[in-house]
C-alpha positions as CSV (number, residue, x, y, z in Angstrom):
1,X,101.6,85.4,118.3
2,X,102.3,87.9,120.6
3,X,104.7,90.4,121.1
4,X,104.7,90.2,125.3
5,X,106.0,88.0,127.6
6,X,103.2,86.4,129.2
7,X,104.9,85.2,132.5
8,X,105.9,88.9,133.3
9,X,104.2,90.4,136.0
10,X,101.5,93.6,135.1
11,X,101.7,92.6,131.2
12,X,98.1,93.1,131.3
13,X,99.0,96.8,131.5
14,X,101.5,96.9,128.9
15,X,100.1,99.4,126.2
16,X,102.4,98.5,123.5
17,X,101.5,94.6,124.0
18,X,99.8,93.2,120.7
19,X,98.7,89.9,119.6
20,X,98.0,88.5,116.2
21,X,97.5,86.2,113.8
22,X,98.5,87.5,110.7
23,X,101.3,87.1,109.1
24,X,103.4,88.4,106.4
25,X,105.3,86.8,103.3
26,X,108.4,88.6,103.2
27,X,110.6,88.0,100.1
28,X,114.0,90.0,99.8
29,X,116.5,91.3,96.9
30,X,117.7,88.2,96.6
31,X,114.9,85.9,96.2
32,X,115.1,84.7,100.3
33,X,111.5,84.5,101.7
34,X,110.0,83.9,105.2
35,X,106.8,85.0,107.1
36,X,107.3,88.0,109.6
37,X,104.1,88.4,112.3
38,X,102.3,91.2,112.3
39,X,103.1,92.0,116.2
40,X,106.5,93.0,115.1
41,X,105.0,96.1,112.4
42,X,105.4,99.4,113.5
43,X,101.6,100.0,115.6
44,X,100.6,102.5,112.4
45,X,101.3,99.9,109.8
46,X,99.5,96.7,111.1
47,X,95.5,95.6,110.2
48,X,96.7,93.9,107.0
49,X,97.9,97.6,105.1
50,X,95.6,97.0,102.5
51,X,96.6,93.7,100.8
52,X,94.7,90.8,100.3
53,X,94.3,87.6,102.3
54,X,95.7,84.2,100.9
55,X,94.3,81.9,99.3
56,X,93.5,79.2,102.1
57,X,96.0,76.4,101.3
58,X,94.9,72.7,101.8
């Protein structure tokens, strides 16, 4: 996932372009869940903040 419109001319020089793989289970008050990517964390919060990686599912 990435956080930059790749057709856009220059993105190679965008410095606040990001691309990732990880993502985050997100479950709310109210029980609602869904999966946010990392590429849209605040820059001083992504690389996984500490917390562990999932189980592989199969």
């Amino acid at each position: 996932m990435t956080n930059s419109d790749l057709t856009s001319e220059g993105i190679d020089h965008n410095p606040a372009g990001v691309t990732s793989d990880l993502w985050y289970k997100v479950v709310l008050h109210d029980g609602r869940a869904g999966w946010l990517s990392e590429v849209y964390i605040a820059p001083e919060h992504r690389g996984g903040m500490g917390l562990p990686r999932c189980a592989a599912q199969g």
